[in-house]
N, C-alpha and C positions, 0 to 999 in steps of 0.2 A: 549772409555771407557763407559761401560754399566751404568749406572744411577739407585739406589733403592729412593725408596720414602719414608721417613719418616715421622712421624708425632708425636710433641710433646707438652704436655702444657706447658706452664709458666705462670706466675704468671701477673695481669695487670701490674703492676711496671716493670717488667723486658721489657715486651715487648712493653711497653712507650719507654724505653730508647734503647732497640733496632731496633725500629721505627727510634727515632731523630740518632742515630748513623749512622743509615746505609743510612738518607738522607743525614746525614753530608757528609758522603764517595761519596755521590751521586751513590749510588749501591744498589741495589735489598735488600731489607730483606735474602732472601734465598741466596743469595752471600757473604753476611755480615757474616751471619750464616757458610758456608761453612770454608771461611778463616780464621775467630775463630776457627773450629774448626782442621783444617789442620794445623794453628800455635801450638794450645796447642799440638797436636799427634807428632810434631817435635820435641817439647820441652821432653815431655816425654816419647817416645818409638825412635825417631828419625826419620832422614830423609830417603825416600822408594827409593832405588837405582834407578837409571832409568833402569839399565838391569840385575835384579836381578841374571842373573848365571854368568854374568859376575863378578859381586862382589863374586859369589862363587868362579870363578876361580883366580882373584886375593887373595886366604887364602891360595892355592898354596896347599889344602889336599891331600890325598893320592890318586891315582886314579887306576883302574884297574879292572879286567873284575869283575862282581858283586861276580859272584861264586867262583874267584879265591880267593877273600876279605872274602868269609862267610867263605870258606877252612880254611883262616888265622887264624881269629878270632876263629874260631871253635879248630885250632887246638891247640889255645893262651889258649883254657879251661882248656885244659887237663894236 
């Protein structure tokens, strides 16, 4: 998995205590940071499928040739 680099300020207070937290974990600052924030994005958007088309194909949608589906649709218009 490809890696972006980000860069962010905080405030001295925050980045005290996420200093002493991520000694506590005995973990990297920047690992500390990741799994914060990997927890909150599960919390709020959920967990990322490990094989994302296969979760498409478990909805069980409708499937068939592209153009035979815009025919449908097109002709659901009229």
């Amino acid at each position: 998995m490809a890696s972006k680099r980000m860069q962010l300020l905080i405030p001295e207070a925050m980045e005290i205590r996420l200093r002493r937290a991520a000694e506590r974990d005995r973990v990297p600052r920047g690992a500390w940071v990741r799994q914060a924030i990997q927890e909150r994005l599960e919390r709020v958007v959920g967990p990322v499928p490990e094989d994302p088309l296969a979760e498409l194909r478990r909805l069980n949608g409708p499937t068939s040739d592209i153009g035979a589906m815009i025919g449908e649709i097109e002709a659901g218009r009229s």
